[in-house]
C-alpha positions in Angstrom: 0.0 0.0 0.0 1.9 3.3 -1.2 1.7 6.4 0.4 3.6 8.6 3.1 4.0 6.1 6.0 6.9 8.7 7.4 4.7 11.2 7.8 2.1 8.9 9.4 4.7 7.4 11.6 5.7 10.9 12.9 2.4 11.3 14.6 2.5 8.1 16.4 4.4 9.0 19.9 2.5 12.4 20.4 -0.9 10.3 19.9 0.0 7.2 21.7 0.9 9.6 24.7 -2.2 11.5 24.8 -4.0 8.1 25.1 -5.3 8.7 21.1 -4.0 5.9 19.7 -4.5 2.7 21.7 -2.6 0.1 19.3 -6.4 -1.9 19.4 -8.1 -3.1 16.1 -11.6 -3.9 15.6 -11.0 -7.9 15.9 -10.1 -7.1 19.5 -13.4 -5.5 19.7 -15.4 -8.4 18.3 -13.3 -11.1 19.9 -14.6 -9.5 22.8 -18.4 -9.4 21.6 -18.4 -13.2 20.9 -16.6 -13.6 24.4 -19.4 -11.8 26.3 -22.7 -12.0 24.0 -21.9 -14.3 21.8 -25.7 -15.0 20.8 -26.4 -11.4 20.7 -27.5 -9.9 17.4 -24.5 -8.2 15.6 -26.2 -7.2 12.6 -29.7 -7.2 11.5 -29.3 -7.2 7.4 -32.7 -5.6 5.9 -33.2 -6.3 2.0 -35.9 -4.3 0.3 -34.7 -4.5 -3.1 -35.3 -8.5 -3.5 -37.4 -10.1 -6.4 -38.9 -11.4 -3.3 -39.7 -8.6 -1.9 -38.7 -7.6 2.0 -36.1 -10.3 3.6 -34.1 -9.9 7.0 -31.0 -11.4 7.6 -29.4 -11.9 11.3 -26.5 -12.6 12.5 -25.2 -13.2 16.0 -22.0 -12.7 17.0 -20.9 -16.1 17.3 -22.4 -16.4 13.5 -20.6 -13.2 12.2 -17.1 -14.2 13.8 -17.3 -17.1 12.0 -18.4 -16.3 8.9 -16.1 -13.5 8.4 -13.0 -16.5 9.4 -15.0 -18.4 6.4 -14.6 -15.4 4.0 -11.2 -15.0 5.2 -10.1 -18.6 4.3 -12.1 -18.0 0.9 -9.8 -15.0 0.2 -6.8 -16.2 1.1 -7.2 -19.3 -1.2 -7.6 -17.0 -4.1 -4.2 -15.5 -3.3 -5.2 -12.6 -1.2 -2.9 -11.9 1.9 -1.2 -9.0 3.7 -1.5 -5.8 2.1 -3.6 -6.8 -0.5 -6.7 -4.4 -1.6 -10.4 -6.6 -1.6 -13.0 -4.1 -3.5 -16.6 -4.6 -2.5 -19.2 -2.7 -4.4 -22.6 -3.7 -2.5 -25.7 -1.7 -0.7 -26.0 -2.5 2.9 -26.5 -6.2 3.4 -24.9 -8.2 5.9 -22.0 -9.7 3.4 -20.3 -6.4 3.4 -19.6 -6.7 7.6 -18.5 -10.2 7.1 -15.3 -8.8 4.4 -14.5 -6.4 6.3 -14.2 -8.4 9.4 -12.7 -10.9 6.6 -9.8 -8.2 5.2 -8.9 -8.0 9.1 -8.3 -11.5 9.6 -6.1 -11.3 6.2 -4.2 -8.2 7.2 -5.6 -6.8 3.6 -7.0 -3.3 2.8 -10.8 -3.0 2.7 -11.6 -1.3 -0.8 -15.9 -0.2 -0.2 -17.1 1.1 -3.7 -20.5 3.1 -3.9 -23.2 1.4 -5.9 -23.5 4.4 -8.1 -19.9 3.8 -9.5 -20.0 2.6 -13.2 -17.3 1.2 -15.6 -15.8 4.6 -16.1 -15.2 5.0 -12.2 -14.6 2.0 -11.6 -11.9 1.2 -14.1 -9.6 4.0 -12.4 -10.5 3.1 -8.8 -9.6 -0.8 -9.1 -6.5 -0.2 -11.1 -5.2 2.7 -8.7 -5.9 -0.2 -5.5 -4.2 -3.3 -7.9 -7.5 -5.0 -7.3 -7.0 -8.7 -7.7 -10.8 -9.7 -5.5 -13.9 -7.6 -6.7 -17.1 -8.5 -4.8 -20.9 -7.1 -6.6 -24.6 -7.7 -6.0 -25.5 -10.1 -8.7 -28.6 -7.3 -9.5 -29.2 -4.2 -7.5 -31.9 -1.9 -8.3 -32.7 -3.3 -11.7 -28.3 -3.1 -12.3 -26.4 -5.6 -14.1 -23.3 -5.4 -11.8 -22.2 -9.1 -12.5 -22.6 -7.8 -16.4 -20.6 -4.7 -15.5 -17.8 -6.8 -13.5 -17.0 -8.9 -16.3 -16.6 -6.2 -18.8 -14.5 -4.8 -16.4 -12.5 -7.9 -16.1 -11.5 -8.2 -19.5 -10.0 -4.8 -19.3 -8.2 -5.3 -15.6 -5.7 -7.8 -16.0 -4.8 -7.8 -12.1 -8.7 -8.4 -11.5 -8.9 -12.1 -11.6 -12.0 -13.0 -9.2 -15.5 -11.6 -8.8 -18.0 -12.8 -6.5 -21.9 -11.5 -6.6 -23.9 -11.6 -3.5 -27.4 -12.0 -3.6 -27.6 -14.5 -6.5 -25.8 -16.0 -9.5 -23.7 -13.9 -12.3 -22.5 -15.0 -15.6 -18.4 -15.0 -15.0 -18.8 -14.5 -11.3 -18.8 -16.7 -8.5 -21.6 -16.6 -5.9 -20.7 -15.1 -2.8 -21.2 -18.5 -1.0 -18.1 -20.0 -2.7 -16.0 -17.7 -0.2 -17.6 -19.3 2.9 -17.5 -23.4 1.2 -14.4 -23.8 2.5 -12.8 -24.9 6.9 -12.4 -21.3 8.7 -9.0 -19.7 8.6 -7.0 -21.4 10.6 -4.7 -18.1 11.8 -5.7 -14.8 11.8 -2.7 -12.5 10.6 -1.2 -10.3 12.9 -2.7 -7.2 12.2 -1.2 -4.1 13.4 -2.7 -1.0 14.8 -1.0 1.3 12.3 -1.1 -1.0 9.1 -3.6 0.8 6.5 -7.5 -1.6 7.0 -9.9 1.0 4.8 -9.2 2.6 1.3 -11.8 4.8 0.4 -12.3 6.9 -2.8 -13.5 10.8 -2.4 -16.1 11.3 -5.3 -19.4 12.7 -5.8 -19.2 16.3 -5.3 -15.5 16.9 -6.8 -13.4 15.9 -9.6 -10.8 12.6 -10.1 -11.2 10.6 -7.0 -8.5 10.1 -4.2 -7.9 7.4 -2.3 -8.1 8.0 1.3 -6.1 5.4 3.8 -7.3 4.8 6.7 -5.2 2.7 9.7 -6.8 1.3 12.7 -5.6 4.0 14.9 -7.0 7.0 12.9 -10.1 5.3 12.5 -10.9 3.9 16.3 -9.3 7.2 17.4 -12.1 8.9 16.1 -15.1 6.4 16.9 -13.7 6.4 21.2 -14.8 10.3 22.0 -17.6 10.4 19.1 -19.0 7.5 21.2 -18.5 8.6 24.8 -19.6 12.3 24.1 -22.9 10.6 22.9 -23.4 8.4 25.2 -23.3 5.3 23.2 -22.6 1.7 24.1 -23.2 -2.3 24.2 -27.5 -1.7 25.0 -28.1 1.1 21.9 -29.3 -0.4 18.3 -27.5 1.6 15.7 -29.7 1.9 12.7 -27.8 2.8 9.5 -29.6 4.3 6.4 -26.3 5.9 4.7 -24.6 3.6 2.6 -21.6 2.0 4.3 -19.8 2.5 1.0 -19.4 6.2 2.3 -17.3 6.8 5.2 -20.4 8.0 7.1 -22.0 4.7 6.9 -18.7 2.6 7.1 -17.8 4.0 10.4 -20.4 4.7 12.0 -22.9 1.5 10.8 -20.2 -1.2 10.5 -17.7 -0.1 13.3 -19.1 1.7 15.4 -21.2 -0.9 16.5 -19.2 -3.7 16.2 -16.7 -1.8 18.6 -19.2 -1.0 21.3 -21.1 -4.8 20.8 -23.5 -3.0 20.5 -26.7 -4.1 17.5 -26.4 -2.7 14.0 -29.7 -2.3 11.9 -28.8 -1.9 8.3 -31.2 -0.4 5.6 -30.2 -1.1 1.7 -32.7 1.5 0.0 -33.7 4.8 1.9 -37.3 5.3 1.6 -38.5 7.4 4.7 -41.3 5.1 5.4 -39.3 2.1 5.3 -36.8 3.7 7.8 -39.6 4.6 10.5 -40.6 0.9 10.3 -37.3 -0.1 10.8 -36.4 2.1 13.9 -39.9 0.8 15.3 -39.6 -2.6 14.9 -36.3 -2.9 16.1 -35.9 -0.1 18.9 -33.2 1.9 17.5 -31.6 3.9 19.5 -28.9 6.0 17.4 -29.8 6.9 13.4 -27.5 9.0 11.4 -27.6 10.5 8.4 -27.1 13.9 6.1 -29.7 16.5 6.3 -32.3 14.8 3.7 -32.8 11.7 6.0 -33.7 13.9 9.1 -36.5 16.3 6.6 -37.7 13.2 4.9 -37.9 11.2 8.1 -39.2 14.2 10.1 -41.9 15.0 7.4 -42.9 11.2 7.0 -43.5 10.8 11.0 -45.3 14.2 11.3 -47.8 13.1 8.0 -48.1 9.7 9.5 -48.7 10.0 13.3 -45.9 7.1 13.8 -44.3 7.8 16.3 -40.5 6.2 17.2 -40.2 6.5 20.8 -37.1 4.1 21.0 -34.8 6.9 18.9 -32.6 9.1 21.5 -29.9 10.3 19.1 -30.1 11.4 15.4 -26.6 12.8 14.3 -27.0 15.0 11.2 -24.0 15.4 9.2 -22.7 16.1 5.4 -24.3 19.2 5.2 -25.4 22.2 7.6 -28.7 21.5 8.5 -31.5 24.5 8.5 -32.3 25.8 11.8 -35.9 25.3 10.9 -35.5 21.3 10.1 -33.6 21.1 13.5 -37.2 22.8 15.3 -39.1 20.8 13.6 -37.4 17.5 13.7 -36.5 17.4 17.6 -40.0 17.5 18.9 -41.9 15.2 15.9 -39.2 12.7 17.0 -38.6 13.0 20.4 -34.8 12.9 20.0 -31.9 14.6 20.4 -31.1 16.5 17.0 -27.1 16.3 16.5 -25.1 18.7 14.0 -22.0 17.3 13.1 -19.4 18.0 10.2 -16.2 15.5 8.9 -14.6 14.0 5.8 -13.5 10.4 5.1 -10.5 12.0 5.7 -11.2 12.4 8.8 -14.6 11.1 10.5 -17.0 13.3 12.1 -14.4 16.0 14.1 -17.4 18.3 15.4 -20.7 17.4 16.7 -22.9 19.5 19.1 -23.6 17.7 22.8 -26.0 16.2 24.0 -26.4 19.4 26.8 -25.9 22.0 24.5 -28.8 24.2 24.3 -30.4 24.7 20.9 -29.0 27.9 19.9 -25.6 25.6 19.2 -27.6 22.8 17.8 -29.0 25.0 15.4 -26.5 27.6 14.3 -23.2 25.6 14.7 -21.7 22.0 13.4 -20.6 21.8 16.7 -16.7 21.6 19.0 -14.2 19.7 18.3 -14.0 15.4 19.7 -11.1 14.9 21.8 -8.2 14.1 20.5 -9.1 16.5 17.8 -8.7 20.5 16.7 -9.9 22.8 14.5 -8.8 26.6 13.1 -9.9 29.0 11.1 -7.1 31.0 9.0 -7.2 33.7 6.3 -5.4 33.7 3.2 -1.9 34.4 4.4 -2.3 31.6 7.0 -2.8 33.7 10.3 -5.6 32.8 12.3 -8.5 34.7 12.7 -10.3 35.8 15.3 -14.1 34.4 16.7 -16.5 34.9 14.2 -14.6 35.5 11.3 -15.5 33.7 8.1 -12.2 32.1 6.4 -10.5 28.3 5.6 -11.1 25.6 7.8 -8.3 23.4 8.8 -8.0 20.1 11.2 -5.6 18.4 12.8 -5.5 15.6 15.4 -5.6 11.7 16.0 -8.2 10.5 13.3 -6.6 12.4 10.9 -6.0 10.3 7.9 -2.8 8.3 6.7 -2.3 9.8 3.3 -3.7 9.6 -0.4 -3.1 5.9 -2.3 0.1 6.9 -4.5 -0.4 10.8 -4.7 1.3 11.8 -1.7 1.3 15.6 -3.6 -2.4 15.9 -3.1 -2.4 15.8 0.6 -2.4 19.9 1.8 -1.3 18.8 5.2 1.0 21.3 6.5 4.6 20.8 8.5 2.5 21.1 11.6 -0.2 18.8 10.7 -2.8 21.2 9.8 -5.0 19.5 7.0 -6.3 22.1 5.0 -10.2 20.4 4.7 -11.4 23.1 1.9 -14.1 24.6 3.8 -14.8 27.8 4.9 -16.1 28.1 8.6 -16.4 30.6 11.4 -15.6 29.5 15.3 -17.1 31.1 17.8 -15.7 32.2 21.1 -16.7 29.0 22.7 -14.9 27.0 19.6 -18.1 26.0 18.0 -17.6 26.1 14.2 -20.2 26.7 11.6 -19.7 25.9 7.7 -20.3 28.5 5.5 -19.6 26.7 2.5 -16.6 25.3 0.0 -14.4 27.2 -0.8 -14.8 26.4 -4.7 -18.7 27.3 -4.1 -18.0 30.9 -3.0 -20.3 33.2 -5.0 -18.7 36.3 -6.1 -21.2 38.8 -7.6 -20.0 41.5 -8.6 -17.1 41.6 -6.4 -19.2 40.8 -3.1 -19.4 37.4 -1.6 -22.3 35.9 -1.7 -23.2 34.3 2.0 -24.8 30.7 0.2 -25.4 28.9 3.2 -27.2 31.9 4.8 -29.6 32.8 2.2 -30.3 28.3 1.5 -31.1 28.9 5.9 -33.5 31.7 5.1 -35.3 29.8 2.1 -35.6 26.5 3.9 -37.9 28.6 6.3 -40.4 29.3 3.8 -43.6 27.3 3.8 -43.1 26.2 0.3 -39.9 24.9 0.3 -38.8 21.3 1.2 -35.4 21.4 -0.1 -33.2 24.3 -1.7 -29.5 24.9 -2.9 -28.0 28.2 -4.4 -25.0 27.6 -7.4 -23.5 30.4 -9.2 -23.4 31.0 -13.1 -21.1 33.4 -15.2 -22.1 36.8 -15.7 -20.7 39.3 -18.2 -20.9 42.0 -15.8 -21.0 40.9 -12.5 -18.9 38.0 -12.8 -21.0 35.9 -11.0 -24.8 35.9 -10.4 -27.0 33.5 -7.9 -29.6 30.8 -9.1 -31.5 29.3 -6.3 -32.6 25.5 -7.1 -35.9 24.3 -5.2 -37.4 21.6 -4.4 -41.1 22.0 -3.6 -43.2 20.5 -0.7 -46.2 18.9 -2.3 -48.7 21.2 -3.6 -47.0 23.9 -2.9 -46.1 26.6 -5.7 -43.3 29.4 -5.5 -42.9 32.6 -8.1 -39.3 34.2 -8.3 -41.4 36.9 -7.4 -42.5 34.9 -4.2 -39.2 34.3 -3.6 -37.7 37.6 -3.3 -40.3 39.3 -1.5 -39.8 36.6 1.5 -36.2 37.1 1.3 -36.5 41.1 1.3 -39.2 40.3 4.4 -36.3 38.7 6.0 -34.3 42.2 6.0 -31.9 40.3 3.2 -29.7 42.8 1.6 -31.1 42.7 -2.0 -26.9 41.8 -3.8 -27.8 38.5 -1.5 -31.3 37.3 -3.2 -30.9 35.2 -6.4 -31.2 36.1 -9.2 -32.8 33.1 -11.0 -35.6 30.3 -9.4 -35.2 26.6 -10.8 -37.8 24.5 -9.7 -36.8 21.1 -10.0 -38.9 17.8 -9.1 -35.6 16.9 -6.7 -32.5 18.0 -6.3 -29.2 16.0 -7.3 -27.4 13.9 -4.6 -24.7 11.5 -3.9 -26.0 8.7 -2.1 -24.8 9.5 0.7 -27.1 13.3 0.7 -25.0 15.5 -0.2 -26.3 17.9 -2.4 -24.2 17.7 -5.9 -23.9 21.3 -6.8 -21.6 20.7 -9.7 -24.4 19.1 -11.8 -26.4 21.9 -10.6 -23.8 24.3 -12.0 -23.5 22.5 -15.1 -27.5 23.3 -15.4 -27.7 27.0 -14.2 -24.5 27.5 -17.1 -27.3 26.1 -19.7 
């Protein structure tokens, strides 16, 4: 696995002092599970995309220690060992636990891929990791992937075995063919600060990077997020993000596992399927970027359904509208958590549990343990509370580099990552995002404050979802097009739109100049808004 282990390495004594980085991987976590609760649910596997319709799969942990020692002796008789990447492209179903858990036995490099990848994507992303194990859903969502594997195949020369779960695929093996076999008879060695994750950045940007992850930046991060929420072994996780993304990956598949605690996984987010699902198993602790909570919220309000079991919902990927946040604490009856990372990184801020709702819903939160945050101007010096400029991290959970582009990695000698935000702290060290720093609007030489004006509009009564993107002017430079996404029945005029801003005392260079209604907005799976498409449509 290339990339800067120096630089990785450098951190190690400073972190391993401050009690950071306790030299622990996640099969110390589960070997613990099976010790204690070995008949305990680790994983309760929901399929809603089946020919058959609705299927559940569980999995104690007795049943998913040894299946993922059955994977691992799969694996390693196809030649996989130490070091070596396993890419798994599947929604959340229970097989993609057991290869991670598998990887760790092996000592190799868990590769997730989001379903949404395609040949083009995937062609890079495979040859960058030296891919020699792809695993796909046989169908997903009306998808060929076992189609789309083998045509990849016959371009990949290092990709000499794919596997599809959930049924057979012309070229493939079935999944089960990695469990046929006696369990592993020794599980490798694995060290705390030997690279376990490799997961692409895409959706929102341009080319991918590959992000590495070890052991000790991962758990580092999952120890405080945990304790300042107060999660443990009794809470049911429930995980709607896919565990492709580093949201879902983290906090769905290890999080749990780490705590023995129960994980609820949900393949296709509808918001009526996700209520069911919290009822009928108790969930405790749901997260998810802003469109989960309004969909969710909406869906219980309409419905009546209440979900008395839910304590937590963490709310991350994008700031979430003060409004949502009123709404969604009391039609849930649960505390509404803003939080803000990268797969870089992990969630570094989240709000507390205590904090009064002024910080819930105006900040993304103070910095975990272990972890800091800064904002800085353009020369580098840092700026002073309340002032809007570039925010940058540094701490335990940071990551271990970029797969073979140690150049793209804008940590500084000090270990400041450079996270291409722009934020404000407060005095108390809350931050807020105000944005990317490629999405700056710049009308007419005045910045445009996005994430304020999307606020404003998310209050109004006709608006379920909204997201402001600049497009070239002549003159200006710059003008403002606001794309909405209407609640049902509900019409909006430009006209409409301006006069509720000017209502709100906006200063008029802030409204938009353009309204785009649009039957929904564009999103990664994981929520996040994809304002590059949305560019690419307000350019014409």
């Amino acid at each position: 696995m290339e990339f800067d282990r120096a630089r990785l390495m450098a951190r190690r004594a400073a972190a391993v002092a401050a009690g950071d980085w306790r030299d622990v991987t996640l099969l110390h976590h589960l070997a613990r599970a099976v010790a204690a609760t070995p008949d305990k649910t680790a994983v309760a596997a929901i399929r809603t995309d089946g020919v058959e319709g609705r299927s559940e799969t569980r999995l104690s942990y007795r049943q998913l220690d040894g299946l993922a020692d059955r994977a691992a002796a799969g694996l390693a008789a196809r030649g996989v060992g130490r070091g070596d990447t396993v890419s798994f492209q599947l929604p959340n179903w229970w097989e993609f636990t057991v290869l991670h858990l598998a990887c760790l036995k092996l000592g190799a490099v868990s590769n997730p891929l989001m379903v949404i990848f395609r040949e083009r994507e995937l062609s890079f992303m495979l040859d960058l990791a030296e891919t020699s194990v792809l695993v796909v859903p046989a169908q997903f969502r009306g998808f060929d992937y076992a189609g789309m594997a083998s045509n990849l195949r016959a371009r990949l020369p290092r990709l000499r075995h794919v596997f599809t779960a959930g049924g057979s695929g012309a070229g493939a093996e079935p999944f089960e063919a990695l469990l046929a076999g006696a369990p592993l008879a020794r599980v490798t060695d694995l060290g705390a600060d030997d690279v376990i994750q490799l997961l692409y950045t895409s959706g929102t940007t341009g080319e991918p990077k590959g992000v590495l992850h070890t052991s000790n930046t991962m758990l580092s991060n999952l120890v405080p997020f945990a304790d300042r929420l107060g999660l443990g072994a009794d809470d049911v996780i429930h995980m709607p993000s896919p565990m492709a993304h580093q949201l879902g990956f983290m906090y769905g598949l290890v999080l749990p596992v780490m705590l023995g605690a129960t994980a609820v996984l949900q393949d296709v987010f509808t918001a009526p399927e996700m209520a069911r699902q919290i009822i009928q198993e108790g969930a405790s602790f749901t997260m998810g970027a802003t469109p989960f909570l309004n969909d969710l919220t909406e869906h219980v309000a309409a419905s009546g359904a209440g979900t008395p079991s839910l304590r937590v919902f963490v709310s991350a990927g994008a700031p979430i509208p003060r409004a949502l946040v009123t709404r969604a604490r009391p039609t849930l009856g649960a505390a509404v958590i803003s939080a803000w990372g990268m797969s870089e990184n992990g969630a570094v801020t989240t709000t507390r549990l205590d904090d009064p709702e002024e910080k819930a819903t105006t900040t993304d939160g103070l910095a975990l343990p272990g972890m800091a945050v800064r904002v800085i101007d353009a020369e580098g010096d840092v700026l002073p509370a309340g002032a809007e400029g570039r925010l940058q991290v540094r701490g335990c959970s940071n990551f271990a580099g970029y797969l073979k582009r140690p150049e793209l990695d804008n940590t500084d000698a000090d270990g400041w990552f450079d996270t291409g935000d722009l934020a404000r702290m407060d005095g108390e060290g809350y931050i807020r995002i105000a944005g990317r720093s490629k999405d700056i609007i710049i009308r007419g030489g005045e910045n445009i404050p996005v994430v304020e004006v999307e606020n404003l509009l998310y209050r109004h009564p006709a608006i379920a979802e909204v997201a402001i993107v600049g497009y070239p002017d002549a003159r200006l430079g710059e003008r403002a097009c606001a794309f909405v996404k209407l609640r049902e029945g509900a019409e909006l005029s430009f006209a409409d739109m301006a006069a509720f801003l000017a209502d709100q005392q906006m200063a008029r260079q802030y409204i938009p100049e353009r309204l785009e209604i649009m039957d929904a907005l564009p999103r990664t799976p994981s929520g996040k808004i994809q304002k590059f498409r949305l560019r690419e449509t307000a350019r014409g």
